[in-house]
N, CA, C and O atoms as a MOPAC input file, in Angstrom:
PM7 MOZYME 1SCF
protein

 N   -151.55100 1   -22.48300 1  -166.68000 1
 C   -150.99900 1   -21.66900 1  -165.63300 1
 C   -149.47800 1   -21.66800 1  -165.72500 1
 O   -148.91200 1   -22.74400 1  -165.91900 1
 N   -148.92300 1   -20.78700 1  -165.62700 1
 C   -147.03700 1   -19.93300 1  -165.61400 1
 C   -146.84800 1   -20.43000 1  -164.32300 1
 O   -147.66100 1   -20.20300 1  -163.42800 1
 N   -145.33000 1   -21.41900 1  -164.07800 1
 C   -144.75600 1   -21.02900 1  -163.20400 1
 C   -143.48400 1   -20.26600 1  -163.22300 1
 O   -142.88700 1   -20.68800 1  -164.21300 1
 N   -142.87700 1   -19.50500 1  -162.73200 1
 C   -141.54400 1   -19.36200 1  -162.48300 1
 C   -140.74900 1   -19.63900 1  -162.13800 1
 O   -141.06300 1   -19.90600 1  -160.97800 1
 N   -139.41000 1   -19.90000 1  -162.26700 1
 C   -138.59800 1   -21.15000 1  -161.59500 1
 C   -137.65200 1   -20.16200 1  -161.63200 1
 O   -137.62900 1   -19.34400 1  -162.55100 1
 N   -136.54900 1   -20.15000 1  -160.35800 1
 C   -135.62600 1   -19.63300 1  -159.30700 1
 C   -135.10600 1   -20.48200 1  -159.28800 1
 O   -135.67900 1   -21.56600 1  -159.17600 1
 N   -133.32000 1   -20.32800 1  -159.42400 1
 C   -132.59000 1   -21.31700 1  -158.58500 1
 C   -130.80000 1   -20.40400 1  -158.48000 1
 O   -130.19800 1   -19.95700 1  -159.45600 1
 N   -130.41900 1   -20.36600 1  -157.32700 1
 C   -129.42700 1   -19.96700 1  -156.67400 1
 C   -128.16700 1   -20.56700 1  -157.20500 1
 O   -127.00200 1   -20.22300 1  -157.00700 1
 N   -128.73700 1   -21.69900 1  -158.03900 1
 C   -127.22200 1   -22.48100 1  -158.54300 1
 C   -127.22300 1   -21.95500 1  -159.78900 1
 O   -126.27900 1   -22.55300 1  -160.30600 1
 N   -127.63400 1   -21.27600 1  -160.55300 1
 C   -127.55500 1   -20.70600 1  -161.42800 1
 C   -127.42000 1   -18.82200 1  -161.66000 1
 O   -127.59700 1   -18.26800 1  -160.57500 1
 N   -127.15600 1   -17.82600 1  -162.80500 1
 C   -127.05000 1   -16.48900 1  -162.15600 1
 C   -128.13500 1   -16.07800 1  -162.40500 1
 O   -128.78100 1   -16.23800 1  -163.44100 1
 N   -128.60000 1   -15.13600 1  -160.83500 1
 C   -129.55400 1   -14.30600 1  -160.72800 1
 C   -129.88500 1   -13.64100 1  -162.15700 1
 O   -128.98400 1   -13.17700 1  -162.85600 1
 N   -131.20900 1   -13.62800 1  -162.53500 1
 C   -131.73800 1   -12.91200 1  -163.78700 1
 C   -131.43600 1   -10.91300 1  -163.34100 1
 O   -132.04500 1   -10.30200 1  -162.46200 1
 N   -130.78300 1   -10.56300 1  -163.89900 1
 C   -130.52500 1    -8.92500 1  -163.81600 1
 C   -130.91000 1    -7.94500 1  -164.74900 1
 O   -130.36500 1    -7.01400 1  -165.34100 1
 N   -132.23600 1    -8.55400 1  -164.67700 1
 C   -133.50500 1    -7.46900 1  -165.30700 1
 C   -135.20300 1    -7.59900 1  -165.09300 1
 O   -135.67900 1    -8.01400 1  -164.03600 1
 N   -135.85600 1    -7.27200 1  -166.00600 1
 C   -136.77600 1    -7.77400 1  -165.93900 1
 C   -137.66800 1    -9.31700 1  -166.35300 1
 O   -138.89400 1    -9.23000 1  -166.42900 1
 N   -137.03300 1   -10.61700 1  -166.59500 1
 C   -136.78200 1   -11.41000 1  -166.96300 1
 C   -136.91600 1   -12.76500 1  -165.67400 1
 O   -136.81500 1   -12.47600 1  -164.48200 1
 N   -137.08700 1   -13.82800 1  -166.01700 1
 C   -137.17700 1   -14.96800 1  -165.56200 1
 C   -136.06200 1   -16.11100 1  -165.97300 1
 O   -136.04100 1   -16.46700 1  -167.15100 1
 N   -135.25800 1   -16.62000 1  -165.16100 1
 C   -134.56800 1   -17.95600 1  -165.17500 1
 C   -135.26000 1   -18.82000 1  -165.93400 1
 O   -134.68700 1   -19.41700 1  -166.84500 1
 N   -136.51700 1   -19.00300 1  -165.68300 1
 C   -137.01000 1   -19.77800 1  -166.73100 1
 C   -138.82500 1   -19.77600 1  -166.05900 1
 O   -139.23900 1   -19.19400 1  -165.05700 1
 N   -139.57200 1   -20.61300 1  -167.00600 1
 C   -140.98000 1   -20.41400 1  -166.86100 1
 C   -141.84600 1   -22.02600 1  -167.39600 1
 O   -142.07600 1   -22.50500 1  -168.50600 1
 N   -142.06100 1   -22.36300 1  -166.36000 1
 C   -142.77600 1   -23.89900 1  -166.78300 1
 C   -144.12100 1   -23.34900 1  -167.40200 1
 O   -144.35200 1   -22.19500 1  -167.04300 1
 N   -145.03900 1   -23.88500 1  -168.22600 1
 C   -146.23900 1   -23.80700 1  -169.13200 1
 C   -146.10400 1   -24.81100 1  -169.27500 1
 O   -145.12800 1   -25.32700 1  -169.82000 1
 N   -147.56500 1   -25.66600 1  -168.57600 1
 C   -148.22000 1   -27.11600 1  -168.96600 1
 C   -146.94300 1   -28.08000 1  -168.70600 1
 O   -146.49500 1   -28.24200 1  -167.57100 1
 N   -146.47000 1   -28.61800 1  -169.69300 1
 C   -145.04600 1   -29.70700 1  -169.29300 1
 C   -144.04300 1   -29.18200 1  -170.00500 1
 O   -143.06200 1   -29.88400 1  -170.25100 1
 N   -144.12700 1   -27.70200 1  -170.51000 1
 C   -142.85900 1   -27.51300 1  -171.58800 1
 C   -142.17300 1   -26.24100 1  -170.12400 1
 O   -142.73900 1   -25.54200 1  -169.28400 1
 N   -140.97600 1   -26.45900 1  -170.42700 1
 C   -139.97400 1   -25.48200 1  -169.76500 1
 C   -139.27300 1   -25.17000 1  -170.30800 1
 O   -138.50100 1   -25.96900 1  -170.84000 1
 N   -139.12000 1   -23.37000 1  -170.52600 1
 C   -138.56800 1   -22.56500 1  -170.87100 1
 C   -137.22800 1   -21.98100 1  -170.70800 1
 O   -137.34400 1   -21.16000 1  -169.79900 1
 N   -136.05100 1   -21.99300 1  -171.12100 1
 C   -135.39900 1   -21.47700 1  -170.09200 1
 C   -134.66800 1   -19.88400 1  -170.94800 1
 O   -134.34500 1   -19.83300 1  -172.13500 1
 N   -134.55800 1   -18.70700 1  -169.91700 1
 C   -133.81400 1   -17.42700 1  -170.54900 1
 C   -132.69100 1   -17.86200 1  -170.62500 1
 O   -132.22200 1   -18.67600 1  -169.83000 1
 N   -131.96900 1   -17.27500 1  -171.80800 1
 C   -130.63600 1   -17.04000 1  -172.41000 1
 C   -129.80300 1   -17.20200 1  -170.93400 1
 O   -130.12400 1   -16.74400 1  -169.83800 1
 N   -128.71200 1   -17.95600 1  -171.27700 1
 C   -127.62900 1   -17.91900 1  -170.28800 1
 C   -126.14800 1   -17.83600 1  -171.15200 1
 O   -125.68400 1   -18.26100 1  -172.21100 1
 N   -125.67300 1   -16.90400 1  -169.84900 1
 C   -124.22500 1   -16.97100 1  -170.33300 1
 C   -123.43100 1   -17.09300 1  -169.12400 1
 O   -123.88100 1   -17.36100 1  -168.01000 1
 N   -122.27100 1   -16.88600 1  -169.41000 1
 C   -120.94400 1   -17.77400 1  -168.21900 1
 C   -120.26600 1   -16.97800 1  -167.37200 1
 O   -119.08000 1   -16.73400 1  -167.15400 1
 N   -121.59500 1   -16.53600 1  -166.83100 1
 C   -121.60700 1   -16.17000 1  -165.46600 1
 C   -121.48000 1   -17.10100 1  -164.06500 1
 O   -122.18900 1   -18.10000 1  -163.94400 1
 N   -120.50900 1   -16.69400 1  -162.99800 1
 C   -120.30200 1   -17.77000 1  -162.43800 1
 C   -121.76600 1   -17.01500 1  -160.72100 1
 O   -121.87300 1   -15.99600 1  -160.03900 1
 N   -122.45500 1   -18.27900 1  -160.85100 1
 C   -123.63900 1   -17.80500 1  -159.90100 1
 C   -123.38800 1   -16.71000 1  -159.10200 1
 O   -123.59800 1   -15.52200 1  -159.34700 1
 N   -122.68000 1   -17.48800 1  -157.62500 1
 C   -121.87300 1   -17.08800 1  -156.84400 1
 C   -121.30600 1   -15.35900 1  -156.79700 1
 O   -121.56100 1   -14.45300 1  -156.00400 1
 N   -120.37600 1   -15.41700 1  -158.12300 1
 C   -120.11000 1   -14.06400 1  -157.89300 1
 C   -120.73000 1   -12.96200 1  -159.21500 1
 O   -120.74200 1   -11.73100 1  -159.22300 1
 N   -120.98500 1   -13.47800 1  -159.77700 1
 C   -121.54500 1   -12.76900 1  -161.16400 1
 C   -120.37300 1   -12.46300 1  -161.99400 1
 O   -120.57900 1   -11.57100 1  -162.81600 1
 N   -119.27900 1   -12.93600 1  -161.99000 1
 C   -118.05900 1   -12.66300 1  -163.10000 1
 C   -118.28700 1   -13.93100 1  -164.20200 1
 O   -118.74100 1   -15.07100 1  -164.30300 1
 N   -117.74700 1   -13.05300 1  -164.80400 1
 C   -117.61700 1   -13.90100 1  -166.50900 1
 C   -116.29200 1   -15.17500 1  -166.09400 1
 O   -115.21900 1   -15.01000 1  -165.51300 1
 N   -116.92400 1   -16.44600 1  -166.67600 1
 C   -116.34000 1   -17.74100 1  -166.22700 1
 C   -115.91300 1   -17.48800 1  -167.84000 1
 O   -116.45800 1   -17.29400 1  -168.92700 1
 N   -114.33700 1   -17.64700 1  -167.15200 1
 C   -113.45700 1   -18.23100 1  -169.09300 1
 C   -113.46400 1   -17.22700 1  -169.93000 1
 O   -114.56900 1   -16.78400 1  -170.24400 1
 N   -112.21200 1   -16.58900 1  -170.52400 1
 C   -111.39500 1   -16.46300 1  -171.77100 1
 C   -112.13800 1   -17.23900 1  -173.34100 1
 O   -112.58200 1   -16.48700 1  -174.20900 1
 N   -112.17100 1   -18.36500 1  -173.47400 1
 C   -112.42600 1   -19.08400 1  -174.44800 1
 C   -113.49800 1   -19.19500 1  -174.60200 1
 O   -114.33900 1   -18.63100 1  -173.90200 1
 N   -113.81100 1   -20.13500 1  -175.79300 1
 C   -115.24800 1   -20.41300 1  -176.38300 1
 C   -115.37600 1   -21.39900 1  -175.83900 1
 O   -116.54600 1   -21.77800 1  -175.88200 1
 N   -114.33800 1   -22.43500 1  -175.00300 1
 C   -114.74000 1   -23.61200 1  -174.86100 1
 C   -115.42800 1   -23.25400 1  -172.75000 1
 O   -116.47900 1   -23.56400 1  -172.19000 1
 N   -114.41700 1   -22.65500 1  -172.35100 1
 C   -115.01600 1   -22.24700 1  -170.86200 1
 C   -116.04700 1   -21.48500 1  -170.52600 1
 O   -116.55200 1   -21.29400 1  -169.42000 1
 N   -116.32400 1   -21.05400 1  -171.60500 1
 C   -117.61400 1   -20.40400 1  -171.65800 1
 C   -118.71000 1   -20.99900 1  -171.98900 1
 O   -119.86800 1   -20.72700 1  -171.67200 1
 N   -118.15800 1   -22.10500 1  -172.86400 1
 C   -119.78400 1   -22.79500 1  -173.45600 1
 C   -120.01600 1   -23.79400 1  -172.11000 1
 O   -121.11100 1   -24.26400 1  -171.80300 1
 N   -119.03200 1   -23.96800 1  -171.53500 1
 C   -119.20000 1   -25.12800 1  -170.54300 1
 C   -119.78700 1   -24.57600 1  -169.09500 1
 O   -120.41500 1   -25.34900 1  -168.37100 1
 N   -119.53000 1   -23.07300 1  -168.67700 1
 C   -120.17200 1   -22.59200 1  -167.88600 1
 C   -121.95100 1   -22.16500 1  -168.02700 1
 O   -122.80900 1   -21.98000 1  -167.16400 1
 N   -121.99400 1   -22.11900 1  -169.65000 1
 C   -123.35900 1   -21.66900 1  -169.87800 1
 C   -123.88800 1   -23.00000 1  -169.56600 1
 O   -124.85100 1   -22.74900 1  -168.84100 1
 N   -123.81800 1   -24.17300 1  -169.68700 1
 C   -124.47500 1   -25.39500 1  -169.59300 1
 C   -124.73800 1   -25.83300 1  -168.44300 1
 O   -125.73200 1   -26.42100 1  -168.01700 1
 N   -123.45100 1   -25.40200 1  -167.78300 1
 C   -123.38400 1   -25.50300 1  -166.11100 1
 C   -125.02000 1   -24.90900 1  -165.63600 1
 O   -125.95000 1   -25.29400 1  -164.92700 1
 N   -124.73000 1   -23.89400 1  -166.40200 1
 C   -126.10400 1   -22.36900 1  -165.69900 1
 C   -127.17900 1   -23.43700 1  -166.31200 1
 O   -127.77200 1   -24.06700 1  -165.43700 1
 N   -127.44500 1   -23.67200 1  -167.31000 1
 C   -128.80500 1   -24.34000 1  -168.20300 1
 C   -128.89900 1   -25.52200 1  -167.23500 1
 O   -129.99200 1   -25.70800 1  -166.69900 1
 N   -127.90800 1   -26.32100 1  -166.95400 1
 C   -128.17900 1   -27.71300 1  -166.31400 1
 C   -128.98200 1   -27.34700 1  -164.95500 1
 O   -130.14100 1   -27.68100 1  -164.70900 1
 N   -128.22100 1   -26.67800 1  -164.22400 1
 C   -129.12300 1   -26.10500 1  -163.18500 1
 C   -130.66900 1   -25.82800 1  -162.65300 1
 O   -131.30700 1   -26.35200 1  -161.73900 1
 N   -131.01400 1   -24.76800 1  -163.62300 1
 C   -131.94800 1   -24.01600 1  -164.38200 1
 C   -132.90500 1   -25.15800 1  -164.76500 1
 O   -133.88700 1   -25.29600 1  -164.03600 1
 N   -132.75400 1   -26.00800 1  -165.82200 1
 C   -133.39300 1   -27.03900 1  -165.84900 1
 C   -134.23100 1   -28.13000 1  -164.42000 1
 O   -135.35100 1   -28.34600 1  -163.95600 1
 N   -132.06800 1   -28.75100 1  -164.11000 1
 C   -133.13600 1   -29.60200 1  -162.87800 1
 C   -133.80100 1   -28.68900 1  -161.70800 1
 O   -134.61300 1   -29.43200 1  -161.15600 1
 N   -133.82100 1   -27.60900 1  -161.17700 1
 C   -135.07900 1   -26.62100 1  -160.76800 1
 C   -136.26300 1   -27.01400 1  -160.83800 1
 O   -137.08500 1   -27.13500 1  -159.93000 1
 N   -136.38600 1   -27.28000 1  -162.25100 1
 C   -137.82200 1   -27.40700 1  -162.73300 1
 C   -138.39900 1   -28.72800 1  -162.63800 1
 O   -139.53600 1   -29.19700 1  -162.58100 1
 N   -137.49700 1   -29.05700 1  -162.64000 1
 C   -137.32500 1   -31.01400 1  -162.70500 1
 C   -137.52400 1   -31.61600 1  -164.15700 1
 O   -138.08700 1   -32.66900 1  -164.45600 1
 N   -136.87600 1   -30.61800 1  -165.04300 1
 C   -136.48700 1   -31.43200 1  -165.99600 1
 C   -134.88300 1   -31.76800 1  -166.42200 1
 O   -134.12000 1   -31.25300 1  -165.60500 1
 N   -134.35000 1   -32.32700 1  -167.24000 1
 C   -132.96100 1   -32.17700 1  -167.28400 1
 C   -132.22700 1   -32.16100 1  -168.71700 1
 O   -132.89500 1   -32.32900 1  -169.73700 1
 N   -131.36800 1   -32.03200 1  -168.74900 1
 C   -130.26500 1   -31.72100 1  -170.26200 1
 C   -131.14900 1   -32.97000 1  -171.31500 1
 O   -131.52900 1   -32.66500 1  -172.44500 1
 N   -131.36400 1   -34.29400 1  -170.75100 1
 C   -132.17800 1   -35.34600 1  -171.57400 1
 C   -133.63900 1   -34.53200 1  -171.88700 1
 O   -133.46200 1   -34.33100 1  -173.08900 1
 N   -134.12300 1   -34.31300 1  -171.77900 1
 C   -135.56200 1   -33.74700 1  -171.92200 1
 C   -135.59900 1   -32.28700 1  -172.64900 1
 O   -136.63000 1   -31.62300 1  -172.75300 1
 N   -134.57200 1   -31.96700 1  -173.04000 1
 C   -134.40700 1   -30.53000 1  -173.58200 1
 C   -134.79900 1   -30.94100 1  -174.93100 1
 O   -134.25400 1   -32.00000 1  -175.24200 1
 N   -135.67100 1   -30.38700 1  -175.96500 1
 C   -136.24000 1   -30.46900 1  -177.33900 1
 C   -135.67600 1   -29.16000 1  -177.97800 1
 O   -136.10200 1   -28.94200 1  -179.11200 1
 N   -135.06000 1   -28.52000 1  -177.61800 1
 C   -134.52900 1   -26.90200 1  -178.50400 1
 C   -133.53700 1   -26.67700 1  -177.98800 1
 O   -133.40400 1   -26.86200 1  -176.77900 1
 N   -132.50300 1   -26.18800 1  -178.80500 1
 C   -131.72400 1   -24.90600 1  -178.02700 1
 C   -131.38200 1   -24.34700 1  -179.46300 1
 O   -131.21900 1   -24.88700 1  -180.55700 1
 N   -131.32700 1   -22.61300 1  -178.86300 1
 C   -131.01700 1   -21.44200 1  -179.49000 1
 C   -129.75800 1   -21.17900 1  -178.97200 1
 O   -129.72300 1   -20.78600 1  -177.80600 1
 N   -128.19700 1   -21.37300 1  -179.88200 1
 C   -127.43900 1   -20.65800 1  -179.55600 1
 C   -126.95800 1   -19.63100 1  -180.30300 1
 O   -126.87700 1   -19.68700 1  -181.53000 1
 N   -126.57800 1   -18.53800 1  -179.53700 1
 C   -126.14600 1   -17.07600 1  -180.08100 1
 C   -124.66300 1   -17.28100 1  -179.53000 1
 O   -124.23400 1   -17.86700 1  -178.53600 1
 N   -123.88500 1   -16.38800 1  -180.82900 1
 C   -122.37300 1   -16.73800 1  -180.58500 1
 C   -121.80100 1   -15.69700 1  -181.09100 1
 O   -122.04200 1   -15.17600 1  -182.18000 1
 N   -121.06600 1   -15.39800 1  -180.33200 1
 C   -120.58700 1   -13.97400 1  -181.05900 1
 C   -119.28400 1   -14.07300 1  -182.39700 1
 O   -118.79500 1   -13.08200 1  -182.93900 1
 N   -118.93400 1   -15.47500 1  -182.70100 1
 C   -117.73300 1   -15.86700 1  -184.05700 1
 C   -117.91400 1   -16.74300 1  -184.46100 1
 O   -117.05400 1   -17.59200 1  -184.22500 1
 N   -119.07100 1   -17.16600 1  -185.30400 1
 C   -118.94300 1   -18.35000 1  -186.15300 1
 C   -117.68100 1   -19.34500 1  -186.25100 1
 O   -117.76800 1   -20.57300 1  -186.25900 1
 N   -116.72600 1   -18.74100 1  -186.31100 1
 C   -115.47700 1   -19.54500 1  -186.64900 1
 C   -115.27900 1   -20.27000 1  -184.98200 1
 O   -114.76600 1   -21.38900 1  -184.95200 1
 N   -115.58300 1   -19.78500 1  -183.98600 1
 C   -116.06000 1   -20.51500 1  -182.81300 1
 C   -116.92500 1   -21.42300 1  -182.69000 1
 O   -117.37500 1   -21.65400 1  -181.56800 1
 N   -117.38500 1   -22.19100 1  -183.86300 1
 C   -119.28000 1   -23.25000 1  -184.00100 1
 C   -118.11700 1   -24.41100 1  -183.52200 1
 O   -118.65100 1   -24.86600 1  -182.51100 1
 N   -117.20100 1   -24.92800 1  -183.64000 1
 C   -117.01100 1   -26.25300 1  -183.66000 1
 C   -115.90900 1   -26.63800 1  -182.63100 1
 O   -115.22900 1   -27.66200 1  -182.56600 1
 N   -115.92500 1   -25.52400 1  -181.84100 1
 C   -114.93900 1   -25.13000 1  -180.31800 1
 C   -116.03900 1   -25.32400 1  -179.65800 1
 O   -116.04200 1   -26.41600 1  -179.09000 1
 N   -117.05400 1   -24.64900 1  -179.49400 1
 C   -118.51100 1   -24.68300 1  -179.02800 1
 C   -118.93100 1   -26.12600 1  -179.10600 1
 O   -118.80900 1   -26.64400 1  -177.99600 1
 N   -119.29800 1   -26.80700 1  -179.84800 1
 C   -120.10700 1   -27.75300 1  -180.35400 1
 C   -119.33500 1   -28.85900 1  -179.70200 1
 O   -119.98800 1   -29.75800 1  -179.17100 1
 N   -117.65600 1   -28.91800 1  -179.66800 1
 C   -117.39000 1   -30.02100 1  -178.59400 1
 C   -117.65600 1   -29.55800 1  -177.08800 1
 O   -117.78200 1   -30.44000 1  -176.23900 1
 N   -117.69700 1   -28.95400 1  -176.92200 1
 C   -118.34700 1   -28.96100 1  -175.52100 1
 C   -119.82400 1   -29.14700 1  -175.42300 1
 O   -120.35600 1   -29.64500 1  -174.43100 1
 N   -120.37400 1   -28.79900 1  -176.31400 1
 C   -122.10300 1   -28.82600 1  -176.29800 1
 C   -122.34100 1   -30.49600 1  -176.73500 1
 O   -123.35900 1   -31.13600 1  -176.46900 1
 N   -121.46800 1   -30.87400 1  -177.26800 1
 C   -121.44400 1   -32.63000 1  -177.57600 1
 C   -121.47700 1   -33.53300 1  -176.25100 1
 O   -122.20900 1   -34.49900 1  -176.04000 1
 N   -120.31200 1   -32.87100 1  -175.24700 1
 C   -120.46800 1   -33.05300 1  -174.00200 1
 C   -121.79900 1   -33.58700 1  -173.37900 1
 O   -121.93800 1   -34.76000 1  -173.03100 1
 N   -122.71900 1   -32.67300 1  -173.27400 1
 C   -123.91800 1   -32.26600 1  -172.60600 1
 C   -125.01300 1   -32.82800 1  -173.29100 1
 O   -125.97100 1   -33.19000 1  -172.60900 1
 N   -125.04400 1   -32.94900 1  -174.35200 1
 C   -126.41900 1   -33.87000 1  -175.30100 1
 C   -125.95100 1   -34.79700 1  -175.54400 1
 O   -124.82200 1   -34.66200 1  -176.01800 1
 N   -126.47400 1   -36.27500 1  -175.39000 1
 C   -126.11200 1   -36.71800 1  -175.99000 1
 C   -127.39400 1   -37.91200 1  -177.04500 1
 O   -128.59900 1   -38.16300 1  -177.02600 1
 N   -125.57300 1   -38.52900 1  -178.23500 1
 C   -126.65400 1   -38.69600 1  -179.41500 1
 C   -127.88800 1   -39.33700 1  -179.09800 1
 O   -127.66600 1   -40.11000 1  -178.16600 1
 N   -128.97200 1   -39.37000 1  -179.40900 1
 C   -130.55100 1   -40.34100 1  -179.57800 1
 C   -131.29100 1   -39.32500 1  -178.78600 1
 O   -132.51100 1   -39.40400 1  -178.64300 1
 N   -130.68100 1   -38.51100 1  -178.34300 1
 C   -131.67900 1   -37.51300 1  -177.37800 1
 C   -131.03800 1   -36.25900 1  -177.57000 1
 O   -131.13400 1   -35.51600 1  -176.59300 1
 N   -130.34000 1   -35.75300 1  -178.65700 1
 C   -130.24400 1   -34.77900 1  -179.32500 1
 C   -131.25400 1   -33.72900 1  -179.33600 1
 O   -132.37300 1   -34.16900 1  -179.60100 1
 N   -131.18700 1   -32.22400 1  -179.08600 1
 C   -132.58600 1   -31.83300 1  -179.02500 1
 C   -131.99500 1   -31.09600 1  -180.68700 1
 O   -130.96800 1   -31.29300 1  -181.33600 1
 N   -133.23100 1   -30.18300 1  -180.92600 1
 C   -133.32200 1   -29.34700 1  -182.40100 1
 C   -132.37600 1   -28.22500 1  -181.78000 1
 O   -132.27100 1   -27.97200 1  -180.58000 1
 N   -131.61500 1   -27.51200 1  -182.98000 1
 C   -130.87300 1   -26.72000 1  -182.45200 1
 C   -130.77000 1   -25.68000 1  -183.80500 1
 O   -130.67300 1   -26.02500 1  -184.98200 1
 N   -130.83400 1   -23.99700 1  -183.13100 1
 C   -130.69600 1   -23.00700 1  -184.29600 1
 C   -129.00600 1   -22.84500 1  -183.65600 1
 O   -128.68400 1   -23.44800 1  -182.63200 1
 N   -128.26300 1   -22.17400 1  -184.22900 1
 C   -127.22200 1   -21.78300 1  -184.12100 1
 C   -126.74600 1   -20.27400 1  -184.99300 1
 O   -126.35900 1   -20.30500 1  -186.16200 1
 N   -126.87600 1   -18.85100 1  -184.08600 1
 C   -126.97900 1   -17.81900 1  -184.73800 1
 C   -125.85800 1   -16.91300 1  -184.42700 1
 O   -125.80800 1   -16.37000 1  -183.32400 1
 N   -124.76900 1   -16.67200 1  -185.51300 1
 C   -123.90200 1   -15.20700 1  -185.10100 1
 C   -124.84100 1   -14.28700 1  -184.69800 1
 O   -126.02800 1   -14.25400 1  -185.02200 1
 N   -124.03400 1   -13.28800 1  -183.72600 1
 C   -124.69400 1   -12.27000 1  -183.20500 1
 C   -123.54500 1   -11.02700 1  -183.20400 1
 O   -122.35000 1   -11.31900 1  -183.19500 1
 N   -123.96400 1    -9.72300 1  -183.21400 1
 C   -122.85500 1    -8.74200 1  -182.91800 1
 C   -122.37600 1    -8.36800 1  -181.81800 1
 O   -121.28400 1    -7.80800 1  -181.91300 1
 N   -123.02900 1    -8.53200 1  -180.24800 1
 C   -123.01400 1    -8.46800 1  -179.50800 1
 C   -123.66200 1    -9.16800 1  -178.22800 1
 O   -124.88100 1    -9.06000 1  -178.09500 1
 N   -123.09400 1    -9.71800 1  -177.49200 1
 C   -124.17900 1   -10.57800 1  -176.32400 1
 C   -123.71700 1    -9.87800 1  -174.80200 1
 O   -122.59900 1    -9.40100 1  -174.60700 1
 N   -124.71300 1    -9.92000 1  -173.87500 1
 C   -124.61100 1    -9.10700 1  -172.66300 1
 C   -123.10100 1    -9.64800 1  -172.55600 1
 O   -122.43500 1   -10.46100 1  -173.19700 1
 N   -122.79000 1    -8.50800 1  -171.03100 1
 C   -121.37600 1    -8.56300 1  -171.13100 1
 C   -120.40500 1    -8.67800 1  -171.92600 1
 O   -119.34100 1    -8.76500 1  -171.31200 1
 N   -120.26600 1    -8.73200 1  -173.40800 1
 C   -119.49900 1    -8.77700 1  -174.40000 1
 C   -118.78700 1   -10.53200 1  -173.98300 1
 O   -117.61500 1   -10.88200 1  -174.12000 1
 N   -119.68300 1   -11.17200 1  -173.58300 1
 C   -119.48600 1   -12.43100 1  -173.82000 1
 C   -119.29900 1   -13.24500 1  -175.21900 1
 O   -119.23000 1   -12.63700 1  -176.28700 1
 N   -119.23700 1   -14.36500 1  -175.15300 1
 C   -118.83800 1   -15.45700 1  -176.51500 1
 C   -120.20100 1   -16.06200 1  -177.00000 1
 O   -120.58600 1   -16.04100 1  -178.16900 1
 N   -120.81200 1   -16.55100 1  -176.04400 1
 C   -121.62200 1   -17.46100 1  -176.00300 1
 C   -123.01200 1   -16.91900 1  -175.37400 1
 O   -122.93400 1   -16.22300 1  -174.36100 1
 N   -124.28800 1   -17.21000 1  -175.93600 1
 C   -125.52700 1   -17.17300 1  -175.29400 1
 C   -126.46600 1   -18.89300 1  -175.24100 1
 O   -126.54600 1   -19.34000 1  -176.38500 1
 N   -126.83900 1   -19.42300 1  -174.64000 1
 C   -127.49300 1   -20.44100 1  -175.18800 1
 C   -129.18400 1   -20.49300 1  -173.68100 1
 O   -129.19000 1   -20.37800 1  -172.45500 1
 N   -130.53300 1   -20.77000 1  -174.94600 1
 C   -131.32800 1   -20.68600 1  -174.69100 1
 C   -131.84500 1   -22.19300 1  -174.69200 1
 O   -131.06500 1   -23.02100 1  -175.16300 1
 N   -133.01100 1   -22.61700 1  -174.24000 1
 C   -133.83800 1   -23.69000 1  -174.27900 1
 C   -135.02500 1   -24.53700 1  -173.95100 1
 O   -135.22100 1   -24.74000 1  -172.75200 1
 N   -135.71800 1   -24.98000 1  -174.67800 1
 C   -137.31000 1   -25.35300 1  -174.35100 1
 C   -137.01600 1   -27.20400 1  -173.84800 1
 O   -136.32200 1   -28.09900 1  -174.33000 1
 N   -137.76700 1   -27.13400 1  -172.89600 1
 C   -137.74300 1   -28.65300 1  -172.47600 1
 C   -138.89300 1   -28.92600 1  -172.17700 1
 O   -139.82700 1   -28.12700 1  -172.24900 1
 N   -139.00700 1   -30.63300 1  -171.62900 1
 C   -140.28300 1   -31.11400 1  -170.85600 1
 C   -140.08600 1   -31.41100 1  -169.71600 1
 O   -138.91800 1   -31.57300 1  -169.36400 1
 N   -140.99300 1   -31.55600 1  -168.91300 1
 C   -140.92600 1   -31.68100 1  -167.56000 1
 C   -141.45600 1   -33.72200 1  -167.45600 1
 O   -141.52500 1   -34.28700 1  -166.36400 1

């Protein structure tokens, strides 16, 4: 059985789409970017205020579900400049940390909603 998971501390989904979706003990979460909840404007100029607002949104999003940044097994990030991976990655160092590292793709993209920097997705357990 699907649940859906809602949470106000994170930004409203503005489509047809879900914040995220528990199945059995794995939790899902949709692409986030650095949107600030509250008002829906783009949080940060940089790769680094941006990656740190998307995590903000994911951390959220997560404990919702009642899982948290430790329990995350994936993330998909989409980035719109490679030459941005290691501006990104200290902030994403931030937020994981080592022995509980989850698997991670890391993909240029040509474009991400709002002509943002950063997208980052992720599967967890509950």
């Amino acid at each position: 059985m699907r649940t859906i998971v809602s949470t106000k501390a994170a930004p409203a989904a503005i489509g047809p789409y879900s914040q995220g979706n528990i199945f059995g003990n794995l939790f899902f979460t949709s692409g986030q970017v650095p949107l600030d909840p509250e008002t829906g404007a783009i949080v940060g100029t940089t790769i680094e205020e941006q990656t740190e607002q998307v995590l903000k949104n994911v951390k959220a999003i997560l404990e919702e579900a009642g899982s948290s940044l430790e329990k995350v097994l994936k993330t998909t990030v989409f980035i719109k400049d490679m030459n941005d991976f290691a501006a990104m990655n200290s902030i994403y160092a931030k937020y994981f940390t080592e022995g509980s590292y989850p698997s991670r793709s890391a993909v240029e993209v040509a474009r991400l909603p709002k002509d943002v920097l950063v997208e980052i997705e992720t599967i967890a357990y509950l």
